[in-house]
C-alpha beads as a LAMMPS data file, in Angstrom:
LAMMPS data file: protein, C-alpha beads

354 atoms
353 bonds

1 atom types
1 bond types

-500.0 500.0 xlo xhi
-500.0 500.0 ylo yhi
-500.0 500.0 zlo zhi

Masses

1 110.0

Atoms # bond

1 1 1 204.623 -409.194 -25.652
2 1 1 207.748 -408.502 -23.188
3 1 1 209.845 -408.439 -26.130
4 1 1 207.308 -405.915 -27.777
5 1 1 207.775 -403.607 -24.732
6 1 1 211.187 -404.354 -23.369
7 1 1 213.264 -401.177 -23.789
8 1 1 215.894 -400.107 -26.720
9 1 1 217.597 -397.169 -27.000
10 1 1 215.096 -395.201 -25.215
11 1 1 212.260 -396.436 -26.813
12 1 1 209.663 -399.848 -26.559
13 1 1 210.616 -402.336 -29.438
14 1 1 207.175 -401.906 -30.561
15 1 1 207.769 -398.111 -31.336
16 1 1 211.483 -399.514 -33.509
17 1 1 209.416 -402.088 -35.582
18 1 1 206.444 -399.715 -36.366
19 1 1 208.975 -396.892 -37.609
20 1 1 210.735 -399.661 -40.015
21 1 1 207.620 -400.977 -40.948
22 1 1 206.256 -397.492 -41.699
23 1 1 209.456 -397.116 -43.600
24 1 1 209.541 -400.482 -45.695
25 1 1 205.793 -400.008 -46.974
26 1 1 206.424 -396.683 -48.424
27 1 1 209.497 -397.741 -50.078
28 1 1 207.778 -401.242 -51.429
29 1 1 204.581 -398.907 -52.244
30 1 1 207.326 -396.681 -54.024
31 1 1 209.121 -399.513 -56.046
32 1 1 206.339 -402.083 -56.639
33 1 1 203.570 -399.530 -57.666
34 1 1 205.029 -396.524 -58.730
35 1 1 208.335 -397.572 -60.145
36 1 1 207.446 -401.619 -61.238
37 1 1 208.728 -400.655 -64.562
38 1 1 212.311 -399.170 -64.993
39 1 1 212.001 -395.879 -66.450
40 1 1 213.833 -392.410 -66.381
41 1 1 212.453 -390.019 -63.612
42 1 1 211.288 -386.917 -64.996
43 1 1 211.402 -383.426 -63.024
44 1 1 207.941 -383.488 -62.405
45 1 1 207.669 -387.185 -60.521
46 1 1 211.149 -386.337 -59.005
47 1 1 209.683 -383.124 -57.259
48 1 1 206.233 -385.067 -56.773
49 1 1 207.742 -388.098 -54.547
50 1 1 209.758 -385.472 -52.509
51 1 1 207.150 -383.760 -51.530
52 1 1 205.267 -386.243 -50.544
53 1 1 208.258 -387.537 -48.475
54 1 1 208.585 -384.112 -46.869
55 1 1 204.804 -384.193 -45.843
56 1 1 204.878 -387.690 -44.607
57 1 1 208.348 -386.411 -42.524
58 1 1 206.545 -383.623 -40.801
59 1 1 203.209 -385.661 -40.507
60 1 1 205.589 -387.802 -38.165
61 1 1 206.006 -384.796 -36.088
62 1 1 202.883 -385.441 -34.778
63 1 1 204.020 -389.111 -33.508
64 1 1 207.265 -387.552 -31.978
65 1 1 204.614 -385.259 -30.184
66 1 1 202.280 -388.436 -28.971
67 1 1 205.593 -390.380 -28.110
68 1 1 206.752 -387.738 -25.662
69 1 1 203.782 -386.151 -24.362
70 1 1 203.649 -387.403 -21.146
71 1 1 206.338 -388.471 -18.360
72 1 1 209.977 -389.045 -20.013
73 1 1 210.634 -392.185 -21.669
74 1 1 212.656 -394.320 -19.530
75 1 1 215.419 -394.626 -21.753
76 1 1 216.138 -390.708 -22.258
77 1 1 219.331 -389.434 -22.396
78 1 1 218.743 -386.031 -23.376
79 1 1 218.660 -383.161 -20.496
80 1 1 216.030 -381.262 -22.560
81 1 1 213.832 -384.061 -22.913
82 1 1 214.300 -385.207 -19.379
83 1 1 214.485 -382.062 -17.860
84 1 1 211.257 -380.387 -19.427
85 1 1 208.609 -378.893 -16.682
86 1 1 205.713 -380.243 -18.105
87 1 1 204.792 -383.010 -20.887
88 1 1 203.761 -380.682 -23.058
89 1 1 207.041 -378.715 -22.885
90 1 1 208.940 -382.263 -23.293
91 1 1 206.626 -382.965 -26.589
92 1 1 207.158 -379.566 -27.917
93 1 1 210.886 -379.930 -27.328
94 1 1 211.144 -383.322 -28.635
95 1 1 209.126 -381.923 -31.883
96 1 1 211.696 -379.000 -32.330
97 1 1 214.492 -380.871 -32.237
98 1 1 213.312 -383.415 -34.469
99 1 1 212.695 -380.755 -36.824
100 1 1 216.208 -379.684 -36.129
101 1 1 217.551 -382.737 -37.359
102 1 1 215.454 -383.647 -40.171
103 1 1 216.353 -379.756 -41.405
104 1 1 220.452 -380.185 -40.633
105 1 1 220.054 -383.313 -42.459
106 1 1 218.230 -382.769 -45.145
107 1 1 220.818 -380.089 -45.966
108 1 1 223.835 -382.136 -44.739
109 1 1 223.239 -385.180 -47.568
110 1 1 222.813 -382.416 -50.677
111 1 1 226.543 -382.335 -51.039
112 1 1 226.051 -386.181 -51.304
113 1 1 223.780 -385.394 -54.521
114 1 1 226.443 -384.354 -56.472
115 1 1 228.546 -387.673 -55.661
116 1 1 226.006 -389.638 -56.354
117 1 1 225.598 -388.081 -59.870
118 1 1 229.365 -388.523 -60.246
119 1 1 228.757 -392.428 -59.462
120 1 1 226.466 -392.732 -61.915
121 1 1 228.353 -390.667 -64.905
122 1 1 231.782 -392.896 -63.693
123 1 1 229.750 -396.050 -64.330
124 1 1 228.112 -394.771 -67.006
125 1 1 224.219 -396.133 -65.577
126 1 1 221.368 -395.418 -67.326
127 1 1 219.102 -392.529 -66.328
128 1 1 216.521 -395.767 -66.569
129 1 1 218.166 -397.644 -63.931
130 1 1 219.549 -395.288 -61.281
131 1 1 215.992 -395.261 -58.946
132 1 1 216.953 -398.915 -58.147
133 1 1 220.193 -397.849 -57.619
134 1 1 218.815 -395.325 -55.239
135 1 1 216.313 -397.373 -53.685
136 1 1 218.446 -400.581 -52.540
137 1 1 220.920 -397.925 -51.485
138 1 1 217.864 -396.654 -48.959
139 1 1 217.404 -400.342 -47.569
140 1 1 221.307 -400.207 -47.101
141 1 1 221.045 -396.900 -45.322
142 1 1 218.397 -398.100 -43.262
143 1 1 220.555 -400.990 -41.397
144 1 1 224.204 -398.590 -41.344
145 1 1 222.652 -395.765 -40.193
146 1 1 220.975 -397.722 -37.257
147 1 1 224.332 -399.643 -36.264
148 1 1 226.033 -396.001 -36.650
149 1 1 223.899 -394.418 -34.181
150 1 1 223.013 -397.314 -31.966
151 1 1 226.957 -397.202 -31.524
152 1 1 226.924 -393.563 -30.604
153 1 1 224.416 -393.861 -28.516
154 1 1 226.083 -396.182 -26.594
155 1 1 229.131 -394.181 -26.678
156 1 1 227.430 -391.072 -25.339
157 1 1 225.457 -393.152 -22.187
158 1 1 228.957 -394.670 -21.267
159 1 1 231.416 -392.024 -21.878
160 1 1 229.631 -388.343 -21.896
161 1 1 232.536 -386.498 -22.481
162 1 1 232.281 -388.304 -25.983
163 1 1 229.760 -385.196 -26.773
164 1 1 233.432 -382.860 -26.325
165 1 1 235.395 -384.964 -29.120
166 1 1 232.135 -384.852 -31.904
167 1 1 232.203 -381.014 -31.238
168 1 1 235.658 -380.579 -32.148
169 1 1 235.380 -383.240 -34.828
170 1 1 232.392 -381.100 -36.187
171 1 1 233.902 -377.803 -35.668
172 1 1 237.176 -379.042 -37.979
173 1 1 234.947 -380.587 -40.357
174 1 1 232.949 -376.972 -40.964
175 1 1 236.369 -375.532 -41.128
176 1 1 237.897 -377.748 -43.878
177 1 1 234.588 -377.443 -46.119
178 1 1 234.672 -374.057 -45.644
179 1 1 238.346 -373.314 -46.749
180 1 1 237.283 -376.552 -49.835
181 1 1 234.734 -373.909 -50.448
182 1 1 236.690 -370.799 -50.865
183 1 1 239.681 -372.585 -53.072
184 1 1 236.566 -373.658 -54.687
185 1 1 238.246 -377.415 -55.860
186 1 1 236.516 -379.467 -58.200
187 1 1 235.035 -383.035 -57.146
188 1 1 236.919 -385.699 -58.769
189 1 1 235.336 -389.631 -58.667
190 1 1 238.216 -392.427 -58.549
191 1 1 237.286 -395.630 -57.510
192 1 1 238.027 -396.208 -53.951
193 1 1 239.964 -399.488 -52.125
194 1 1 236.294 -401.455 -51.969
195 1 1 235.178 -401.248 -55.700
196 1 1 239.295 -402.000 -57.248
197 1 1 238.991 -405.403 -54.637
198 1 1 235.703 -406.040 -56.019
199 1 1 237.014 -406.090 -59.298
200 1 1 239.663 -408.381 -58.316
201 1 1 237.802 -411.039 -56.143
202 1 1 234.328 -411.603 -58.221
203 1 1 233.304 -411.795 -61.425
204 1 1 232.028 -408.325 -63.228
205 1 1 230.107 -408.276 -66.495
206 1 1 231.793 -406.131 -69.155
207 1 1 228.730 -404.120 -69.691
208 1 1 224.993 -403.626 -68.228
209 1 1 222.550 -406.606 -67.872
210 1 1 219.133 -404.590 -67.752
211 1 1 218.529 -403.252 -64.260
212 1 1 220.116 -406.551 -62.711
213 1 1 223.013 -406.597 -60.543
214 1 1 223.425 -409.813 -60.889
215 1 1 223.358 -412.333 -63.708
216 1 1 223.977 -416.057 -64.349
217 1 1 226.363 -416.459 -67.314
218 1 1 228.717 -419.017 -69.098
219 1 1 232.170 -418.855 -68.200
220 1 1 234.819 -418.197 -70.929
221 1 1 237.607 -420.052 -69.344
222 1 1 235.391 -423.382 -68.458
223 1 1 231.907 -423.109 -70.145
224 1 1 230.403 -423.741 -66.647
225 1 1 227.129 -421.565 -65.952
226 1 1 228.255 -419.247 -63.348
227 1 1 227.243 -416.004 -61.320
228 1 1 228.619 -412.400 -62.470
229 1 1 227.994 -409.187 -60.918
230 1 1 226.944 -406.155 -63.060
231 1 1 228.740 -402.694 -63.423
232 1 1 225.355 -401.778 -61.500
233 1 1 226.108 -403.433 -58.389
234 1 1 229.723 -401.924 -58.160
235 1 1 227.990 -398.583 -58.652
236 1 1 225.321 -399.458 -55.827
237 1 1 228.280 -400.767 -53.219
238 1 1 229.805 -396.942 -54.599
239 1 1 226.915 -395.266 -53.332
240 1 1 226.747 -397.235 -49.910
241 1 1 230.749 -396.391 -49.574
242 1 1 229.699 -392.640 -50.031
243 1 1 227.025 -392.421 -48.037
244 1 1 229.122 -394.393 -44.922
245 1 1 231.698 -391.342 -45.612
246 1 1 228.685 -388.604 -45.309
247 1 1 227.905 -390.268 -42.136
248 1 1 230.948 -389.821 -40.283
249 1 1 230.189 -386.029 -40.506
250 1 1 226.255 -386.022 -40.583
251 1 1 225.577 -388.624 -37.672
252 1 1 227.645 -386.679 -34.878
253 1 1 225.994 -383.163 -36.169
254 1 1 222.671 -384.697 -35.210
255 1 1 224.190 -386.081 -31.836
256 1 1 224.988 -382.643 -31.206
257 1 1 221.146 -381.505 -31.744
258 1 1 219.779 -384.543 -29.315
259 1 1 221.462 -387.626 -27.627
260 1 1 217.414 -389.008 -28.231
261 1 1 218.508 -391.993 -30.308
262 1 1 214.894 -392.657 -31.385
263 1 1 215.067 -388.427 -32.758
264 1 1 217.895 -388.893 -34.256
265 1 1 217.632 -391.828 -36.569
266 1 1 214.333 -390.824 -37.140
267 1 1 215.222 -387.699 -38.744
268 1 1 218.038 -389.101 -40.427
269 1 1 215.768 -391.533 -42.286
270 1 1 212.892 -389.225 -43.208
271 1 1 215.733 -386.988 -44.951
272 1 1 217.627 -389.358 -46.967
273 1 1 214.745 -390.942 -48.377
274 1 1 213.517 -387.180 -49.531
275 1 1 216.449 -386.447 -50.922
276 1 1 216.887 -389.579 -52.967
277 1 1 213.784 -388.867 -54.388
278 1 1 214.544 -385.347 -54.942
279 1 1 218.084 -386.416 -56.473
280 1 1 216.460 -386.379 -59.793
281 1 1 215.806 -382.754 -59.812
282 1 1 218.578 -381.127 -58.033
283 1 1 220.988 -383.380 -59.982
284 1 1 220.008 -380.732 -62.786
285 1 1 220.264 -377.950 -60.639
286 1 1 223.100 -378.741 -58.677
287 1 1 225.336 -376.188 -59.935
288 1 1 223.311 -373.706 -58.326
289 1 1 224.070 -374.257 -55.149
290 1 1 227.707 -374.127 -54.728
291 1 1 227.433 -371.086 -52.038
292 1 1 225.322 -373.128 -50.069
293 1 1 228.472 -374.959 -48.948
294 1 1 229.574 -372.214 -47.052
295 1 1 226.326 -372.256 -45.398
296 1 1 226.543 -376.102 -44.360
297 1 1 229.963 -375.300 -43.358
298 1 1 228.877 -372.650 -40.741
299 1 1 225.970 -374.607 -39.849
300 1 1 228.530 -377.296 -39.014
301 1 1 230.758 -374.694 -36.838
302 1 1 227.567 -373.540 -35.099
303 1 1 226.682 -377.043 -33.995
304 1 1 229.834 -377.925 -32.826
305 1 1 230.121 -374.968 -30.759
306 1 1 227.247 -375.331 -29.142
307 1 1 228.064 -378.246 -26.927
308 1 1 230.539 -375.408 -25.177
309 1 1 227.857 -372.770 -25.514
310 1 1 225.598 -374.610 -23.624
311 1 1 227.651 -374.078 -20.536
312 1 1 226.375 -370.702 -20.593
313 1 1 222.582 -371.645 -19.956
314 1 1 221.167 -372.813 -16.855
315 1 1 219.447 -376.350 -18.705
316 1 1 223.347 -376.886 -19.833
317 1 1 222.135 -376.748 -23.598
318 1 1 221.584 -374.689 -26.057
319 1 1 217.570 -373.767 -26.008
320 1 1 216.111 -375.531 -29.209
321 1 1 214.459 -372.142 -30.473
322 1 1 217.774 -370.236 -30.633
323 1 1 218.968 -374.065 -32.656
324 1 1 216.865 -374.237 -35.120
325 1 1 216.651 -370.256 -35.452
326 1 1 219.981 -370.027 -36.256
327 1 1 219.979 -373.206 -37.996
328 1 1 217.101 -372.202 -40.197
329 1 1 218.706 -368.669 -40.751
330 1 1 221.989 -370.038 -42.053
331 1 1 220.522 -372.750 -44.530
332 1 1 217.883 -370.149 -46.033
333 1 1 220.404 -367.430 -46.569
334 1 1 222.625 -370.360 -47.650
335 1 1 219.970 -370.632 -50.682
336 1 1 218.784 -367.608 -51.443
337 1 1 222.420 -366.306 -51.938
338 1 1 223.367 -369.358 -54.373
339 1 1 220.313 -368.869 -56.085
340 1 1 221.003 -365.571 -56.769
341 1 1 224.857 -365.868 -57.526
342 1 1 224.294 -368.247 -60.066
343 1 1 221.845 -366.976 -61.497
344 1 1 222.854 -368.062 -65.378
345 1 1 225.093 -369.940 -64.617
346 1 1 225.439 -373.345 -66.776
347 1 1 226.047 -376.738 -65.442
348 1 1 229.672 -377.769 -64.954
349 1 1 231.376 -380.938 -65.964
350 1 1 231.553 -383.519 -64.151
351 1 1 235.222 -384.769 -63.918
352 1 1 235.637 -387.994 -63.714
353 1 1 239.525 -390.547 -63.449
354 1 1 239.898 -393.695 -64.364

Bonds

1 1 1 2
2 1 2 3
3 1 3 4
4 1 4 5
5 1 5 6
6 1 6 7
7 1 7 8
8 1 8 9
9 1 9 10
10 1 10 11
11 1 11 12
12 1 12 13
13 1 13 14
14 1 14 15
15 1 15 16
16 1 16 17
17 1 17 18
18 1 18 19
19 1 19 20
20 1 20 21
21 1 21 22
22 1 22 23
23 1 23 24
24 1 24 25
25 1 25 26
26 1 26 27
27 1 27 28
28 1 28 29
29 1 29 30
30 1 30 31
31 1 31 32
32 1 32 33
33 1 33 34
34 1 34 35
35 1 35 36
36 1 36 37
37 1 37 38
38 1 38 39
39 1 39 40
40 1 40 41
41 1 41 42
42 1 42 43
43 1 43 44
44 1 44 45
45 1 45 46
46 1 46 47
47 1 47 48
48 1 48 49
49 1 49 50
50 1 50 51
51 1 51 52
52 1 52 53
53 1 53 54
54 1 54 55
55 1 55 56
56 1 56 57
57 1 57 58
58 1 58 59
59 1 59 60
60 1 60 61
61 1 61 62
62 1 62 63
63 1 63 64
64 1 64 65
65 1 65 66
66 1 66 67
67 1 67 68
68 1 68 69
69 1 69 70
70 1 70 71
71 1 71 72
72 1 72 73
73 1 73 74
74 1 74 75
75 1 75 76
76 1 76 77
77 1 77 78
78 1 78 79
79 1 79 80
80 1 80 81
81 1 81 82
82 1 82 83
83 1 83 84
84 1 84 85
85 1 85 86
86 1 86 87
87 1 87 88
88 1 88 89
89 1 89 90
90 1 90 91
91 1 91 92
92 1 92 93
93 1 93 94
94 1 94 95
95 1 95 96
96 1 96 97
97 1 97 98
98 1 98 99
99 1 99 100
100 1 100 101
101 1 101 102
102 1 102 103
103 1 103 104
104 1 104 105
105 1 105 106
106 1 106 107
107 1 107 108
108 1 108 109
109 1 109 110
110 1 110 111
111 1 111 112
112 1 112 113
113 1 113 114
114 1 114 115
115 1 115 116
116 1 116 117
117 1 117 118
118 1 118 119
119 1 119 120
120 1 120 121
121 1 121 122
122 1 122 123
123 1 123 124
124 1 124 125
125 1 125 126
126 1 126 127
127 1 127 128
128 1 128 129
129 1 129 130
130 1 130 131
131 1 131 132
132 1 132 133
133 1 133 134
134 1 134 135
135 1 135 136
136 1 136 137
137 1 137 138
138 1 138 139
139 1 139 140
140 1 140 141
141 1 141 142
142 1 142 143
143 1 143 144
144 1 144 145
145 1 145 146
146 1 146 147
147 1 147 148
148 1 148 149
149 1 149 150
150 1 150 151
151 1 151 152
152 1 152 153
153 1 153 154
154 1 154 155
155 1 155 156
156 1 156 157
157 1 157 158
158 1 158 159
159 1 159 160
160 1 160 161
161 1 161 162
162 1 162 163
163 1 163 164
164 1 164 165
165 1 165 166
166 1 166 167
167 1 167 168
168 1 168 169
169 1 169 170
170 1 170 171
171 1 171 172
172 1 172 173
173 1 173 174
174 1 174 175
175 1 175 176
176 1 176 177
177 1 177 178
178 1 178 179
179 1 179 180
180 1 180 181
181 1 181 182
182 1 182 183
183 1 183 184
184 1 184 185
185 1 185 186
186 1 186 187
187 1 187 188
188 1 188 189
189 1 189 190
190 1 190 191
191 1 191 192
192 1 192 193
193 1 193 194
194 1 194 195
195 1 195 196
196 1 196 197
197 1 197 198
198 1 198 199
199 1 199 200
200 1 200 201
201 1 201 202
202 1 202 203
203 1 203 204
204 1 204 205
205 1 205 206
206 1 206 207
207 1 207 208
208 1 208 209
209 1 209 210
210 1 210 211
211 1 211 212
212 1 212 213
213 1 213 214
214 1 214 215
215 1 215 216
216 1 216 217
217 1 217 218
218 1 218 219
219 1 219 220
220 1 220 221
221 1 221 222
222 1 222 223
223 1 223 224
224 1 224 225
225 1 225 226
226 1 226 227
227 1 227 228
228 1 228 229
229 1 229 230
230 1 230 231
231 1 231 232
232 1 232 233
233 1 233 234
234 1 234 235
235 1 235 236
236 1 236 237
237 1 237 238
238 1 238 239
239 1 239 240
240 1 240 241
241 1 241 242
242 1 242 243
243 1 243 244
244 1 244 245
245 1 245 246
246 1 246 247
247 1 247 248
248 1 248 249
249 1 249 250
250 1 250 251
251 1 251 252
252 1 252 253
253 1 253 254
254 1 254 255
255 1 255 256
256 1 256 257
257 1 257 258
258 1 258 259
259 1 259 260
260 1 260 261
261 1 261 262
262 1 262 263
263 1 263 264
264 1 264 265
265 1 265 266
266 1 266 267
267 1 267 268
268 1 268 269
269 1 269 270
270 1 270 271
271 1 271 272
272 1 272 273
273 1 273 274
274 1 274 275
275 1 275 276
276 1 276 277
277 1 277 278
278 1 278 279
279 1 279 280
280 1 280 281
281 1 281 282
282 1 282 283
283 1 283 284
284 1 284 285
285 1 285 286
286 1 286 287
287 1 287 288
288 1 288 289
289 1 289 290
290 1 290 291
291 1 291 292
292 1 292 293
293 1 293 294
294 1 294 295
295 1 295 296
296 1 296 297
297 1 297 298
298 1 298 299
299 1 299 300
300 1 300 301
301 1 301 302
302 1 302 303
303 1 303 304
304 1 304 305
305 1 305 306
306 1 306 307
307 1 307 308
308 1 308 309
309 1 309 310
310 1 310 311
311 1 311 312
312 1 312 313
313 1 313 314
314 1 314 315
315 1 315 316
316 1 316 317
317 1 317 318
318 1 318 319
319 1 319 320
320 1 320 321
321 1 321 322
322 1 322 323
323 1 323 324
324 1 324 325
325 1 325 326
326 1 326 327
327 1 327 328
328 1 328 329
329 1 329 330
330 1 330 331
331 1 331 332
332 1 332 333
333 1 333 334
334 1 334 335
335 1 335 336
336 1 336 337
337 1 337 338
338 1 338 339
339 1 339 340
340 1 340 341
341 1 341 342
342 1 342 343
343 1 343 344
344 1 344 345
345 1 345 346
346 1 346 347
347 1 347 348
348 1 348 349
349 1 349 350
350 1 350 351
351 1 351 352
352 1 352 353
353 1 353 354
């Protein structure tokens, strides 16, 4: 029981394992009940599972709430959490910024739709077979995204002025994809360092075995029966790689929100696994939101400015409403003016180099 209730990053162990347990059910309820059978997503069951993501991410409001309505957890680091003049204020707060971080992102991984999609096409998978791709990729997600943040956290309870570097790091970031956006450059997929040594240390099939990504074959050279990875496998490590890359921009956003390491991973979780299972439909519709990257781009400017904004209010932060106001206003008007501007508009090639 002491190791149940010993401390980690701000939170009782208990509280860890019940999230990843919460987490692991739904995605074994997800592929061993609803998805037992490999079979192309449609629209409808796309849009179906993300909702019901979405609900079960703001359902989990209510246990932020529970969590932090009362004195601050021992292991708080952030000033608006620790700071709050009443438990109810501290639950509130901790709710709004959760929010804030599921919302940023939520928003923050769309751009990683259209990789994915240019995975897939590269490696040619079968409509069939990509929610196993997407799934495994999940349980990888769940395990880099936790050393990711347990790292920054550590960073930010050592070394403070850590906070300083992510802002500028963030406000660059928002800069580049906004000037990406405006010479409007097409997304290219080559394979990257980790899938051409893959290729040259193990053993790839020359085609698809099924939904496998791995396979027990004869070799030519010796007859001997021996294990091969599938094209499916270098497409899953592919979508791992990118989503490691989207990190490095999405994980100090969120740090920027809260330094609560239990908000922020969280957050992160909840919106990757609805957007995975919204992949499906916006992977049709992608084209229709290239404006929103100027959108994410600002929202990226506007988070790494507020760390020196904050300076200007007497908690030393930026007050969550005027966050997730802006926030919120940015990503809406984001949509709406895609939606509108491309209104018509068909769905561009994907280019892909071998």
């Amino acid at each position: 029981m002491e190791i149940l209730t010993a401390l980690w990053l701000g939170m009782p162990v208990w509280v860890w394992l019940g999230f990843v347990v919460l987490v692991l059910a739904v995605m074994a309820l997800d592929l061993g009940l609803l998805h037992r059978e490999a079979h192309e997503v449609s629209f409808k069951e796309s849009l179906t599972m993300s909702g019901l993501y979405i609900v079960l991410a703001l359902a989990f409001a209510g246990v932020v709430f529970w969590l932090y309505n009362g004195p601050a957890p021992p292991g708080s680091i952030d000033a608006l959490i620790v700071n709050a003049p009443s438990d109810f204020d501290r639950a509130t707060t901790a709710v709004e910024l959760y929010l804030t971080g599921y919302v940023v992102e939520y928003t923050l991984a769309m751009d990683n739709v259209f990789v994915i999609g240019l995975i897939f096409t590269y490696f040619a998978v079968p409509a069939a077979y990509q929610h196993r791709v997407l799934f495994w990729g999940i349980i990888g997600v769940i395990v880099l995204r936790a050393v990711m943040i347990a790292l920054g956290a550590t960073l930010i309870a050592n070394f403070a002025w850590i906070l300083y570097v992510f802002a500028v790091f963030l406000i660059l970031t928002g800069l580049k994809l906004l000037w990406s956006a405006i010479q409007n450059k097409e997304e290219q997929m080559t394979e990257n360092f980790l899938i051409r040594w893959l290729r040259g240390h193990m053993r790839i099939t020359e085609g698809m075995r099924g939904e496998r990504f791995f396979v027990k074959e004869p070799d030519p050279k010796t007859g001997k029966i021996v294990l091969w990875a599938t094209p499916l496998f270098l497409c899953l490590v592919a979508v791992e790689f990118a989503d490691v890359i989207f990190a490095v921009d999405s994980v100090p956003a969120i740090f920027l929100i809260t330094q609560e390491p239990f908000i922020v991973y969280t957050s992160n979780i909840f919106a990757i696994i609805g957007l995975r299972a919204l992949y499906f439909t916006l992977s049709a519709m992608v084209h229709r939101f290239h404006y929103l990257k100027y959108a994410l781009a600002l929202v990226l400017i506007f988070i790494g400015s507020k760390i020196f904004a904050g300076d200007f209010f007497a908690s030393g932060k930026v007050p969550t409403e005027i966050s997730l106001g802006v926030t919120f206003a940015l990503l809406i008007g984001g949509v709406l003016y895609s939606l509108w501007k491309t209104r018509g508009d068909r769905p561009a090639e994907l280019k892909i180099e071998r």
